[in-house]
VMD Tcl script that draws the C-alpha trace (Angstrom):
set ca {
  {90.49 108.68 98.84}
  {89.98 110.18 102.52}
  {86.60 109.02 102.84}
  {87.16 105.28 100.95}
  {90.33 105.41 103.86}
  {87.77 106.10 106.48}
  {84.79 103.91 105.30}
  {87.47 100.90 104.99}
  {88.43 101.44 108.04}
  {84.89 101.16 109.82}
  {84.24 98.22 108.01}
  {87.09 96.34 109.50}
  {86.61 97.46 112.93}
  {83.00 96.42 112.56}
  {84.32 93.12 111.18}
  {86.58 92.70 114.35}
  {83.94 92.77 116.81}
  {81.52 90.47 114.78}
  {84.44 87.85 115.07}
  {84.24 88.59 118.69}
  {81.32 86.87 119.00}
  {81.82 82.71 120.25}
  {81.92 80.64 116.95}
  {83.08 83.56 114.75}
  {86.03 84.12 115.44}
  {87.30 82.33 112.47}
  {86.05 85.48 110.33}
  {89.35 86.77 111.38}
  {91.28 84.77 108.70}
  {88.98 87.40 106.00}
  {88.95 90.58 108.33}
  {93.00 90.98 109.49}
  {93.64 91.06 105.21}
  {90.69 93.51 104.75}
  {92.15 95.34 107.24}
  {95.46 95.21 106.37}
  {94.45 96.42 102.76}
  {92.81 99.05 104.28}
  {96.00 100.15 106.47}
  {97.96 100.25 102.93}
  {95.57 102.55 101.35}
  {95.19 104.76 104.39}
  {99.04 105.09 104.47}
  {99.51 105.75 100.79}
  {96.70 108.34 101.01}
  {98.26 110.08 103.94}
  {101.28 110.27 102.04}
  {99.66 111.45 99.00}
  {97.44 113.98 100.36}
  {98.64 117.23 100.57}
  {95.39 118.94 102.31}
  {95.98 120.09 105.41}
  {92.90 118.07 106.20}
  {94.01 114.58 107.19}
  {91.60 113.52 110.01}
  {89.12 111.09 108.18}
  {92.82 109.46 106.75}
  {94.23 109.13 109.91}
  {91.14 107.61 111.73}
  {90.93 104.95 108.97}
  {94.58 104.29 109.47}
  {93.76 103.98 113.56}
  {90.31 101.87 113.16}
  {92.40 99.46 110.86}
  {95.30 99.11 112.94}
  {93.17 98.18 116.08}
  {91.49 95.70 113.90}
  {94.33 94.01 112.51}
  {96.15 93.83 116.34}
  {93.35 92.98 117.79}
  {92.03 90.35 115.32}
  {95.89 88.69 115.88}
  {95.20 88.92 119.50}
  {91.90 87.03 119.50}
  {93.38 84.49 116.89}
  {96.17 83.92 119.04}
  {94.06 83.40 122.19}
  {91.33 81.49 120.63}
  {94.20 78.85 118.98}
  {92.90 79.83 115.43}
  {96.74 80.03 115.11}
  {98.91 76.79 114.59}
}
mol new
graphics top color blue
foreach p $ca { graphics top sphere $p radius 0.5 }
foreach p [lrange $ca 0 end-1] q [lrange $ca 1 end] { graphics top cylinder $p $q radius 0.2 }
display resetview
């Protein structure tokens, strides 16, 4: 589960900064759910795990954060928000 935690995570940090680009930035509306899925499964691995290795499960929880605040930011900027 560390590594799925950590792969999800680069996935939706990747996806945030392809909906960076001009005319994209509606993929937003799919990545801040991915994302937010992601966050979920980080946290309920990091409260699973008992290892005393946690690193990959805590930078998938930070790399989906930053997507999901900064995916609201650029929605909010760009008026994809209503």
């Amino acid at each position: 589960m560390q590594v799925l935690s950590l792969v999800w995570g680069i996935l939706a940090f990747l996806g945030m900064f392809v909906a960076f680009f001009p005319c994209l930035g509606s993929l937003n509306w799919i990545n801040i759910p991915f994302a937010g899925v992601g966050l979920a499964v980080s946290v309920v691995t990091l409260v699973t795990t008992k290892e005393q290795k946690k690193g990959l499960v805590i930078a998938g929880l930070i790399l989906c954060a930053i997507a999901v605040a900064f995916g609201s930011v650029r929605l909010l900027l760009g008026a994809g928000v209503v």
